[in-house]
Wavefront OBJ file of the C-alpha trace (Angstrom):
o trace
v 60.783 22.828 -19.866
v 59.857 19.234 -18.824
v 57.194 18.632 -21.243
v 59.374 20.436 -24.031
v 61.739 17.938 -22.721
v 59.514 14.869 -23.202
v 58.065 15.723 -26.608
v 61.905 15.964 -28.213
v 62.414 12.391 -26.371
v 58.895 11.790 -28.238
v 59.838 13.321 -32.045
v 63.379 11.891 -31.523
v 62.239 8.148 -30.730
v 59.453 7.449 -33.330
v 59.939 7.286 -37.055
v 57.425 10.148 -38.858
v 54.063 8.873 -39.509
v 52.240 9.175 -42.812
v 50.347 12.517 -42.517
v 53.925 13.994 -40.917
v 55.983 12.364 -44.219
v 53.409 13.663 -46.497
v 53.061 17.237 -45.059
v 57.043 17.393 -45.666
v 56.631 16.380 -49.587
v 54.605 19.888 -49.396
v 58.351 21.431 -48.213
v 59.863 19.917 -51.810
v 57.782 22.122 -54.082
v 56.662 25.819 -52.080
v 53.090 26.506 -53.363
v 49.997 28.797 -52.034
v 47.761 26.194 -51.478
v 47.985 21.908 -51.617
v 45.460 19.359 -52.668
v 44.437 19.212 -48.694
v 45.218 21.866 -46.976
v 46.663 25.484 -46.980
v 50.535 25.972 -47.378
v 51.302 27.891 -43.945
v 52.901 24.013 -42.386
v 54.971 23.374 -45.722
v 56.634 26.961 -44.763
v 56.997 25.565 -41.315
v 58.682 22.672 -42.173
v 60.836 24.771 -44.778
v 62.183 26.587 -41.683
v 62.774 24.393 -38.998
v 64.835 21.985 -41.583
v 67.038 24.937 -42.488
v 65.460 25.087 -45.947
v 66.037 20.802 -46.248
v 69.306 21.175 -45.528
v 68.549 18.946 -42.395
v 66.952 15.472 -42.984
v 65.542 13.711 -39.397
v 61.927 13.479 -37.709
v 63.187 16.573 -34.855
v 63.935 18.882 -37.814
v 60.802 17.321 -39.521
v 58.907 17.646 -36.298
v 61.070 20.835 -34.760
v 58.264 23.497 -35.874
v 55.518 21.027 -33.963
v 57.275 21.507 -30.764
v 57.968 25.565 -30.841
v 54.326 25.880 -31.524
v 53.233 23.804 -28.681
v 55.693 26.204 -26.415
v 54.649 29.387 -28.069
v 50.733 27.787 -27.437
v 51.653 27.211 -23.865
v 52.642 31.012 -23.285
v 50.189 32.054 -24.685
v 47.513 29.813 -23.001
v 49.014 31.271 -19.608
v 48.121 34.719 -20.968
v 44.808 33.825 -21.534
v 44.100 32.346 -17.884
v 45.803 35.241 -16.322
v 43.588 37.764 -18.471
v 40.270 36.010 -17.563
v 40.841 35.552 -13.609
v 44.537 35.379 -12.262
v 47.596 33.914 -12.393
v 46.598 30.351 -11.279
v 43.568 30.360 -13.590
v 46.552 30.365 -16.427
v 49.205 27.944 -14.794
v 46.007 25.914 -14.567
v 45.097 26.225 -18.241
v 48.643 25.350 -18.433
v 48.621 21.953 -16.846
v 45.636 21.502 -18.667
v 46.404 22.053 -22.144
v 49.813 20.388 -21.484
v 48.038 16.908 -20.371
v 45.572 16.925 -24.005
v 46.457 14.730 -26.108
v 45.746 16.724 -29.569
v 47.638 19.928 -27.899
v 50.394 18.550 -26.438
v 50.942 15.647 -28.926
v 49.084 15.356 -32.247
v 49.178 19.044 -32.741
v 52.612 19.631 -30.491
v 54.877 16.788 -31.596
v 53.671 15.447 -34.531
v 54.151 17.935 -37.291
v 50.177 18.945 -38.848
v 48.686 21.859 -40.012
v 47.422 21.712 -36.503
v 50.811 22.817 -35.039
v 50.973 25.779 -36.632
v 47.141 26.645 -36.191
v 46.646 26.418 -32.460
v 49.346 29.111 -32.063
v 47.145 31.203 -34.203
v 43.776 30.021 -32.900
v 44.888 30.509 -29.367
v 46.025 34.595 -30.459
v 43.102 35.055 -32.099
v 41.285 33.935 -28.490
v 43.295 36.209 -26.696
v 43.101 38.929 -29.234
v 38.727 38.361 -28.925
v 38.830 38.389 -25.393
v 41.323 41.226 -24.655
v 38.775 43.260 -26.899
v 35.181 41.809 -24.684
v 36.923 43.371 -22.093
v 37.747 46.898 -23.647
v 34.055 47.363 -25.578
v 32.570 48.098 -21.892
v 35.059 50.237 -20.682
v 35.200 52.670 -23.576
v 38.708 51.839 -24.755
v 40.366 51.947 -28.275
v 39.958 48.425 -29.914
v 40.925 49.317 -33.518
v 44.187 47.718 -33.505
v 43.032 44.704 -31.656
v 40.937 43.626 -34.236
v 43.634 44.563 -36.942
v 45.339 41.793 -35.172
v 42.631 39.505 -34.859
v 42.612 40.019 -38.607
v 46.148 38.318 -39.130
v 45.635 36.116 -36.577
v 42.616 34.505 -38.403
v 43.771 34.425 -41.520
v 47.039 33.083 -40.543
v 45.029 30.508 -38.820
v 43.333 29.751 -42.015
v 46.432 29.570 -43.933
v 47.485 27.040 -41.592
v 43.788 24.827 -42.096
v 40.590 25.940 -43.253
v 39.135 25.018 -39.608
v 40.006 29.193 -38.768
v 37.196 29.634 -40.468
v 34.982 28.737 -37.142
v 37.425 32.063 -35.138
v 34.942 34.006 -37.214
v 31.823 31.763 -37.170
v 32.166 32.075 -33.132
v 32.583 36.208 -33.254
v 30.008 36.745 -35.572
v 27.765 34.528 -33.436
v 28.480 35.911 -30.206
v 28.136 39.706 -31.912
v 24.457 38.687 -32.953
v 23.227 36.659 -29.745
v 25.787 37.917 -27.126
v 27.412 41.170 -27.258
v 25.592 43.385 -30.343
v 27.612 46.478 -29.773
v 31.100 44.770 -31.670
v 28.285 45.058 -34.472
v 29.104 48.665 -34.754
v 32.813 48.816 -34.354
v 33.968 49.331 -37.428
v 37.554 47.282 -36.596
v 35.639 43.998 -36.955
v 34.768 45.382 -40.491
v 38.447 45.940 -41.380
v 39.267 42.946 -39.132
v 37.272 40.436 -42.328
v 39.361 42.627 -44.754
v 42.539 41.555 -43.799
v 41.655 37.961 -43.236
v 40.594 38.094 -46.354
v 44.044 39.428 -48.107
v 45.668 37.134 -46.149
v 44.137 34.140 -47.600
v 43.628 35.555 -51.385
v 46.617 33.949 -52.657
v 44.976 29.751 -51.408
v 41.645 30.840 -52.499
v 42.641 32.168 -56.240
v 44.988 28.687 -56.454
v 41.528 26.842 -55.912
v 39.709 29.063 -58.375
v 42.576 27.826 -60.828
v 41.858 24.612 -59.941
v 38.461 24.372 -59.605
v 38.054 24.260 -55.598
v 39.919 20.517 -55.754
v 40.659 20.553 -52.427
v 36.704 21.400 -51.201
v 35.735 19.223 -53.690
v 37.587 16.325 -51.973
v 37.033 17.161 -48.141
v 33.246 17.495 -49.313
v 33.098 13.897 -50.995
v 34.163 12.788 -47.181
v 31.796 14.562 -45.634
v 28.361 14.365 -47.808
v 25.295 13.523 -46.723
v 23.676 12.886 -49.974
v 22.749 9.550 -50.037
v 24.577 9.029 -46.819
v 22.712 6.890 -44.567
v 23.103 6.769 -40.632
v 26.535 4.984 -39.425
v 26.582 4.928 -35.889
v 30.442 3.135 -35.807
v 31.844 6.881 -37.204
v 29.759 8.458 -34.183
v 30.941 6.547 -31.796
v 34.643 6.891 -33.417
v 34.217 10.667 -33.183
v 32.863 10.188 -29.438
v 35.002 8.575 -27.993
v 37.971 9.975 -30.212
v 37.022 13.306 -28.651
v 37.222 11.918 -24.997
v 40.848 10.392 -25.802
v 42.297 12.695 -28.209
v 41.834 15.385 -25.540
v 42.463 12.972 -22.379
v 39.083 11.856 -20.829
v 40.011 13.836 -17.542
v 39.626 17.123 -19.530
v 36.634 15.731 -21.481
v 34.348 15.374 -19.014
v 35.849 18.200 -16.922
v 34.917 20.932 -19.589
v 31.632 19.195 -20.123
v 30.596 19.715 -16.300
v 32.375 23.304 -16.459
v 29.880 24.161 -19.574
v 26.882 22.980 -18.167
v 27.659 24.353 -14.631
v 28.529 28.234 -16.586
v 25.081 27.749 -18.684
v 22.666 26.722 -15.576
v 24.196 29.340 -13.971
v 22.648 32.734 -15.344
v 24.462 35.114 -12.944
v 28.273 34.773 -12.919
v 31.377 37.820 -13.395
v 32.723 36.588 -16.647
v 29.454 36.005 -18.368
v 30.729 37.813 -21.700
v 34.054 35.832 -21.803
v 32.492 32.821 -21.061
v 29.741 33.168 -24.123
v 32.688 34.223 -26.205
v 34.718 30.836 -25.705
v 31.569 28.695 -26.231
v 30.906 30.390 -29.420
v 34.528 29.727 -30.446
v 33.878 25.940 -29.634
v 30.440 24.557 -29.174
v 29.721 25.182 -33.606
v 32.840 23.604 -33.945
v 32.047 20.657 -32.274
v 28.299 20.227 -33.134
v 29.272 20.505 -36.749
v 31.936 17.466 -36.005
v 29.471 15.468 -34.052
v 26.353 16.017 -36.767
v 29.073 15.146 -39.477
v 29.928 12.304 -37.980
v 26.418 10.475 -37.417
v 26.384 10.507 -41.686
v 30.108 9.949 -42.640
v 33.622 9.290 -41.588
v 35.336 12.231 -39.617
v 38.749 12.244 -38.055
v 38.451 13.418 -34.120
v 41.426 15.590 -33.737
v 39.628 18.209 -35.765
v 37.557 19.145 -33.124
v 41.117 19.739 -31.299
v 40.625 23.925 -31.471
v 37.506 23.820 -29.700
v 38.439 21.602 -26.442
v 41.255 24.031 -26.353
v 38.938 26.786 -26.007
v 37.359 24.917 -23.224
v 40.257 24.261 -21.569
v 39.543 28.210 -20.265
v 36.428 26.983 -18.993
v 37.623 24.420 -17.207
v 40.384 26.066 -15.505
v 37.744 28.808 -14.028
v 35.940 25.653 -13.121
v 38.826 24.351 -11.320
v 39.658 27.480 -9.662
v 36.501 27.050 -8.021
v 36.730 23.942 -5.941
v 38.995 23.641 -3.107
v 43.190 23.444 -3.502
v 43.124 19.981 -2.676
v 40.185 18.825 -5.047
v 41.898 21.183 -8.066
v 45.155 19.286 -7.542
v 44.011 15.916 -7.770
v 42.104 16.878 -11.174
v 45.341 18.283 -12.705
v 47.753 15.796 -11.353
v 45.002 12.874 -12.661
v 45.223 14.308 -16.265
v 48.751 14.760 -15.966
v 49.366 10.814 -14.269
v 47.031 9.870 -17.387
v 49.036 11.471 -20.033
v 52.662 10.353 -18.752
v 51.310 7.083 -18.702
v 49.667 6.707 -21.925
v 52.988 8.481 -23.601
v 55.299 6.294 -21.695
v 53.234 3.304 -23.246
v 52.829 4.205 -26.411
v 56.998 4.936 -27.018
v 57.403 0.961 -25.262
v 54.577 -0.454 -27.152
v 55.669 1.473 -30.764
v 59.583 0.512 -30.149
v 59.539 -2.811 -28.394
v 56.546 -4.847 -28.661
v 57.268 -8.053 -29.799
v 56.614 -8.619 -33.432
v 52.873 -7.332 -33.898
v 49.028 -6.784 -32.716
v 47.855 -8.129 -36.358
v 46.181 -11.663 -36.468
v 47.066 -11.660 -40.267
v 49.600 -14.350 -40.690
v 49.653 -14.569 -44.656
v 53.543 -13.169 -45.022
v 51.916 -10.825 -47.893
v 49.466 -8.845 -45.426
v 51.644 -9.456 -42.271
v 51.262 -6.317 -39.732
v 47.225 -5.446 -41.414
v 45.633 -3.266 -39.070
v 48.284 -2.313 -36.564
v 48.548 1.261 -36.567
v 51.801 1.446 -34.860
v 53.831 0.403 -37.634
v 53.013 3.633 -39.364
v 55.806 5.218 -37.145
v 57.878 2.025 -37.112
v 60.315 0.479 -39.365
v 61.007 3.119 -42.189
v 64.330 3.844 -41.331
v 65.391 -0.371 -41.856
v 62.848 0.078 -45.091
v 65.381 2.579 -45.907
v 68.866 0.483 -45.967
v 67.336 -2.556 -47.328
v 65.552 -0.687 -50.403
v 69.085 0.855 -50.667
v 70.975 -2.886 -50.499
v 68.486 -4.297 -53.228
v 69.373 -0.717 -55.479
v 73.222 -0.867 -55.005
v 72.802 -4.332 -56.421
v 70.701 -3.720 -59.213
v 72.878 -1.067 -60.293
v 76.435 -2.680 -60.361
v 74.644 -5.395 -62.424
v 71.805 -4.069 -65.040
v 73.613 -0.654 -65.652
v 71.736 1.148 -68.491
v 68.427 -0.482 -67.608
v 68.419 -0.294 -63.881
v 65.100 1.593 -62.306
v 65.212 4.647 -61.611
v 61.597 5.317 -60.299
v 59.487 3.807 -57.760
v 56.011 3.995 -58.801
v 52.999 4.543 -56.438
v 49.630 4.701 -56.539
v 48.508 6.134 -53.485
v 49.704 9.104 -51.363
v 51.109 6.416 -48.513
v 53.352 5.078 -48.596
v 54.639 6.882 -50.869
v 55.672 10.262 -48.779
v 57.448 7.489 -46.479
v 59.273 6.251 -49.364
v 60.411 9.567 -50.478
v 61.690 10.006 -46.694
v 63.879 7.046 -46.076
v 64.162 5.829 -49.475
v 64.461 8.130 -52.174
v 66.438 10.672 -49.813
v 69.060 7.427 -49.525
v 68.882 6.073 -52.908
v 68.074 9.142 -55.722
v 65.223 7.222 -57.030
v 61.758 9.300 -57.234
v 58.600 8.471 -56.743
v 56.211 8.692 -59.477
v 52.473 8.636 -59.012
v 49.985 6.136 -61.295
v 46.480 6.184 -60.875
v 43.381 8.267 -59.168
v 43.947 11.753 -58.344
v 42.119 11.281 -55.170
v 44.461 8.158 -54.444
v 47.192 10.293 -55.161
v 46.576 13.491 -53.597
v 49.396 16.200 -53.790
v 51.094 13.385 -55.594
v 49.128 14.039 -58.898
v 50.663 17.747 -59.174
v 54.163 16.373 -58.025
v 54.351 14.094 -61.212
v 54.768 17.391 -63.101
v 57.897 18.791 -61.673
v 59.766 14.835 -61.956
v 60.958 13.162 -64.839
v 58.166 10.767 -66.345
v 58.257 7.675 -67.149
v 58.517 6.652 -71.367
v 57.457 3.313 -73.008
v 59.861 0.476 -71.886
v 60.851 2.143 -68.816
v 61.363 -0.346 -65.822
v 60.554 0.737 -62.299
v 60.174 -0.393 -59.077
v 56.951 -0.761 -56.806
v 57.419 -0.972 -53.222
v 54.815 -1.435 -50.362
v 54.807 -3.103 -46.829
v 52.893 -5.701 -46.197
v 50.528 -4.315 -43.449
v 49.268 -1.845 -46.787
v 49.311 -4.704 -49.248
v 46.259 -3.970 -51.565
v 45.675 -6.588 -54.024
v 43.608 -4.016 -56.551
v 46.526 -1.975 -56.684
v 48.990 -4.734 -57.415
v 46.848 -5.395 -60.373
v 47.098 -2.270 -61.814
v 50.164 -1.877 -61.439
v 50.677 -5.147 -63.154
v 48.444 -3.559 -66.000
v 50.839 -0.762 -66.520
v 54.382 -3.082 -67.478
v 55.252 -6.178 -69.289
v 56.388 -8.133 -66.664
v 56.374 -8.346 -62.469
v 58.987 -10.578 -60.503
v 57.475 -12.153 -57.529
v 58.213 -10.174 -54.874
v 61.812 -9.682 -53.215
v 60.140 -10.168 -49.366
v 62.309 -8.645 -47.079
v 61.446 -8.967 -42.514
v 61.357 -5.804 -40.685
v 62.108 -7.154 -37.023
v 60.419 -5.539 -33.691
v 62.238 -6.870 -30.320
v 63.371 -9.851 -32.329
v 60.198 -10.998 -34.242
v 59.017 -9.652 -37.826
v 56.081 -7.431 -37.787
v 55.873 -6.621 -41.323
v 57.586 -7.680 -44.572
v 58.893 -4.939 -47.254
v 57.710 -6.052 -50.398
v 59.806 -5.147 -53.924
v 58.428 -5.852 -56.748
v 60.515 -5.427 -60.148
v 58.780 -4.259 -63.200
v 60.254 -3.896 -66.626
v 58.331 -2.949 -70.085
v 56.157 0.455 -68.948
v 53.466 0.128 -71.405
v 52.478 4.071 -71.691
l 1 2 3 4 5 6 7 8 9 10 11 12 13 14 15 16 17 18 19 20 21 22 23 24 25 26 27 28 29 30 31 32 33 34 35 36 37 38 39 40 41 42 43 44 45 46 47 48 49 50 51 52 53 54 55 56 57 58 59 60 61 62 63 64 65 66 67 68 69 70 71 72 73 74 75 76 77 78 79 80 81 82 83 84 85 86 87 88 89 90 91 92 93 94 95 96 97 98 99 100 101 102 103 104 105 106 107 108 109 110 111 112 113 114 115 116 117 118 119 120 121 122 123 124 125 126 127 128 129 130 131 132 133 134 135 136 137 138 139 140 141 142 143 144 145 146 147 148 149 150 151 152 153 154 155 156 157 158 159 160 161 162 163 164 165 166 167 168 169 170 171 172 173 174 175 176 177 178 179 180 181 182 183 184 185 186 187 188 189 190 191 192 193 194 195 196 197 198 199 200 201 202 203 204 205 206 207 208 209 210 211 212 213 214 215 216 217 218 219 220 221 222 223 224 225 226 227 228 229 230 231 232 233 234 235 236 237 238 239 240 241 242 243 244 245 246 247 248 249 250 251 252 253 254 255 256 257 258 259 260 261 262 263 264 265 266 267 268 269 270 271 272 273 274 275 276 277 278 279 280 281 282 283 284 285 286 287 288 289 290 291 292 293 294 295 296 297 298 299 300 301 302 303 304 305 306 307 308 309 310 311 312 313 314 315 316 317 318 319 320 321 322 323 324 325 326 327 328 329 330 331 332 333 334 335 336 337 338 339 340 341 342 343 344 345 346 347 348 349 350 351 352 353 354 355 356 357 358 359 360 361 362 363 364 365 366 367 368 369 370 371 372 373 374 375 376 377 378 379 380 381 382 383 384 385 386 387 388 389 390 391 392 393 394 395 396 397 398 399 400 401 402 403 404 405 406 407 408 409 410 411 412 413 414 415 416 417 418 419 420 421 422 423 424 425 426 427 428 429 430 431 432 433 434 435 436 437 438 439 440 441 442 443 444 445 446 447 448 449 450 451 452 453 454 455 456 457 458 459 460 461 462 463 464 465 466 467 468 469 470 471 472 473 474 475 476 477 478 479 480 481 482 483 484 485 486 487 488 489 490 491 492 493 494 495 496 497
């Protein structure tokens, strides 16, 4: 109940950042499948806002939050089935003090909320059956289960996909007798089903959304960049609280140099789950960009490890670990709500009023809701005094921050967005243009960015697509008295096409 308490303080204190704003443009417009990911979090957002009835981040950010309790139950369960009870209240205080499980995936609303509720039933659902293969007992409807769980899982992001990768490895190098069961068989059917209706919408369009997670991830012609490795290091230690990192590192070196231990078979089974997983991430990452919560899944499946670890030492010695994590996880949350809500003005060193607030990443959850009244002042006024030709649209040309303007702008005002440029710029955007009305020759709009996302290229094309530009109405978002970033309107008559 206290940590449920402090991530609704969390959602309700922060303004939604731009993967959370985008992720509920997917809740506008119901589909099987989305330029990046599967459509299970679009449902989830669907819900939780009482089909958009209600519009605010804890709606938004509601279905986050249940997962992360539903997680945490089940995470208990899992402890409890490998040792004891304080093996899972361990795993609890574990998994409650990571970052990515307790925060990115269990405020902030991701596919990844959604996922680890699967991921961590499909864990359960693998072990529960390790145990039953030796003792002769029915497993059928187990894997029937683990079926649904994994394809849920991959309806919720394609990274389910490594739920089977670790089965199928630990069937071939670890326990060859789920080889023959012929539930593991039906098990791959019903995943399958379950995720027919995402994979025939990327047959239809031509596997857009592999097409684009495999440009960031190439290695052709890719040479090495050691700044991404050392990004998805040491995002790996943070994201899952550096307590727990090196923890489950000692706990998985300790299980493997031991070669006689009770739960060898469990044990193989969660390293399966995680250690591909994370070697993919890591050998990704020495070629190209990756992003280091997506390794999230597989710390959680250490997380098991480590509590068995823990259990292990001394009362004393156990405590201090868990209360650490926990001490470093208040603190960095407690810090992060000051610094996002009350630090004075901003980290940027960018003092040109155009690009004011470059490179601070907390003003991606700061500000929007002030963006929102003062885009709404500037609209009010336009209309009482251009009538017939006031704007109607506000014209983008990439995916942010655009979803932030449909949020707190459009949601205020009735404009829509309407997307101009690079499918790849414009992600789910491109598709979206479809369902709103377009824009016809002589059409004004509006184009609307803050300053810390200024891009000059994309000024100029927008430029390229009207008439004429005003200079730009500049208007001061304020943090604890000092401006951090200026909203920039720019008013465009003439649309050329």
């Amino acid at each position: 109940m206290a940590m449920t308490a402090v991530k609704l303080i969390i959602a309700s204190a922060t303004a939604l950042g731009n993967d959370e704003v985008y992720y509920w443009t997917y809740a506008l417009n119901l589909q099987w499948n989305y330029f990046d990911h599967p459509p299970f979090v679009a449902w989830l957002i669907r819900t939780t806002t009482a089909n958009l009835h209600f519009h605010s981040e804890l709606a938004v950010r509601l279905g986050a939050i249940l997962s992360s309790a539903i997680g945490t139950i089940i995470v208990y369960k899992i402890g409890k089935l490998l040792l004891n009870a304080r093996v899972g209240w361990l795993a609890v205080c574990l998994y409650s003090s990571s970052f990515y499980c307790s925060v990115i995936a269990g405020v902030f609303i991701l596919p990844d909320s959604p996922q680890m509720v699967f991921w961590l039933w499909g864990i359960f659902l693998l072990l529960k059956i390790t145990k039953s293969v030796p003792l002769g007992l029915p497993t059928l409807h187990l894997w029937c289960w683990f079926g649904v769980a994994s394809g849920l899982c991959m309806m919720c992001k394609i990274h389910g996909v490594y739920l089977w990768v670790g089965i199928i490895m630990f069937a071939l190098f670890g326990n060859k007798k789920l080889l023959v069961q012929k539930g593991m068989y039906v098990s791959m059917l019903i995943s399958l089903m379950i995720i027919s209706p995402f994979m025939i919408w990327n047959i239809k369009h031509h596997f857009i959304t592999y097409t684009y997670h495999s440009n960031r991830v190439s290695l052709f012609h890719a040479g090495i960049n050691p700044l991404a490795f050392a990004r998805e290091i040491s995002g790996q230690i943070f994201y899952n609280n550096p307590v727990i990192f090196f923890l489950a590192w000692m706990a998985v070196v300790s299980f493997i140099k031991t070669k006689h231990f009770f739960l060898k078979s469990e044990i193989q089974l969660l390293l399966y789950c995680a250690l591909p997983l994370i070697a993919t991430l890591i050998f990704l990452s020495i070629f190209r960009d990756t992003l280091p919560h997506w390794s999230g899944p597989a710390y959680a499946c250490l997380i098991f490890v480590s509590a068995l670890k823990l259990e292990s030492f001394t009362r004393s010695r156990s405590k201090a670990i868990v209360s650490a994590s926990l001490f470093f996880y208040l603190f960095v949350v407690c810090a992060g709500l000051i610094i996002i809500n009350f630090y004075k003005g901003t980290f940027s060193h960018q003092k040109d009023p155009m690009r004011l607030g470059a490179g601070d990443p907390t003003l991606d959850l700061y500000g929007w809701k002030e963006t929102g009244r003062l885009i709404d002042s500037v609209y009010r006024v336009d209309k009482s005094s251009e009538k017939n030709k006031t704007a109607k649209t506000i014209v983008i040309t990439k995916w942010f921050p655009a979803a932030h303007l449909d949020f707190y702008v459009c949601n205020r005002t009735g404009l829509q967005t309407y997307g101009l440029g690079e499918m790849f710029d414009l992600h789910q955007y491109y598709w979206s243009n479809q369902t709103k009305q377009k824009l016809t020759t002589g059409d004004n709009a509006y184009y609307i960015v803050p300053s810390n996302l200024y891009d000059e290229n994309s000024m100029n094309f927008i430029k390229s697509q009207f008439k004429n530009c005003k200079p730009a109405i500049m208007a001061p978002i304020l943090r604890n008295g000092v401006a951090c970033k200026n909203i920039l309107l720019f008013k465009l008559s003439g649309y050329k096409r």
